[in-house]
N, C-alpha and C positions, 0 to 999 in steps of 0.2 A: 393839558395839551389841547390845545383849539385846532378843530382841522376848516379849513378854508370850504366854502359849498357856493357853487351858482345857484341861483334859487331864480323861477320866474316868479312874478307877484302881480295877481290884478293890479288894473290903476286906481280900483276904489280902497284895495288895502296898501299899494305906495305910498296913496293921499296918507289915509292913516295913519305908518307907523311915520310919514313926515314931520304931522300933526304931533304926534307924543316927544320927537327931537326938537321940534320949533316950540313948544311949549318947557324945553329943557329938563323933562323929567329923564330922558336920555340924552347921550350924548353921540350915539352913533343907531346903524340897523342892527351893528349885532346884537345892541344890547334890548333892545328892544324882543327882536324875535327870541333871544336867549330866556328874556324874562316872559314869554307868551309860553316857551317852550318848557320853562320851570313851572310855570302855572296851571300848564295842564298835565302833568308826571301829577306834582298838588292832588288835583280832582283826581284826576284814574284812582291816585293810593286812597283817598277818601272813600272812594265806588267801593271799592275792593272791601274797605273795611265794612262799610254798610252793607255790602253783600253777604261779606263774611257772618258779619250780627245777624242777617237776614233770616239765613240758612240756620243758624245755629238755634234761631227761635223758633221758628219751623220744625225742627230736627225737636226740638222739648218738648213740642205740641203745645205750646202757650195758645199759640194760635185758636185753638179749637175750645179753649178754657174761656169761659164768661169773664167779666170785670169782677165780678165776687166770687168766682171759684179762686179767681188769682189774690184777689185779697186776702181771703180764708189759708191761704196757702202760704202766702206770708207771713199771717199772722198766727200759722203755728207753727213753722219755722222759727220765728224767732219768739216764742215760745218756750221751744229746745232749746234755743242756743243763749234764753234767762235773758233776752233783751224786753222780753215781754214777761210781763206777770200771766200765770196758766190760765187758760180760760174754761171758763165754769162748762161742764156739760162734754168738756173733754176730752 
């Protein structure tokens, strides 16, 4: 269901989404601001997930681990899990 909106709009973003209907990539404003408006929900869920990953590596304390503590740590991880042959001295 579409609901109808008055919207003001500077005149350097009218030119604009004019500029995207006269180039026919649209064929109207709604679709235009529709597709501004799907495009950024897009980023925010993007944000959200990166945040999400942010926090959760934060929260494992990766963060605070060297490049070769994290290595080592992999590498006997999968070790356990016989994706790796055991390592000597271990």
């Amino acid at each position: 269901m579409a609901i109808r909106a008055t919207l003001s709009i500077s005149e350097p973003n009218a030119k604009w989404i004019q500029a995207q209907i006269d180039s026919k990539e649209f064929s109207s404003r709604s679709e235009v601001l529709n597709d501004l408006i799907r495009r950024a929900r897009e980023i925010e869920a993007v944000r959200d997930r990166l945040k999400a990953a942010e926090d959760s590596v934060l929260e494992s304390g990766w963060v605070t681990k060297t490049s070769d503590e994290m290595l080592e740590s992999f590498a006997e991880r999968a070790s356990r899990d016989g994706q790796l042959p055991a390592r000597s001295g271990s």
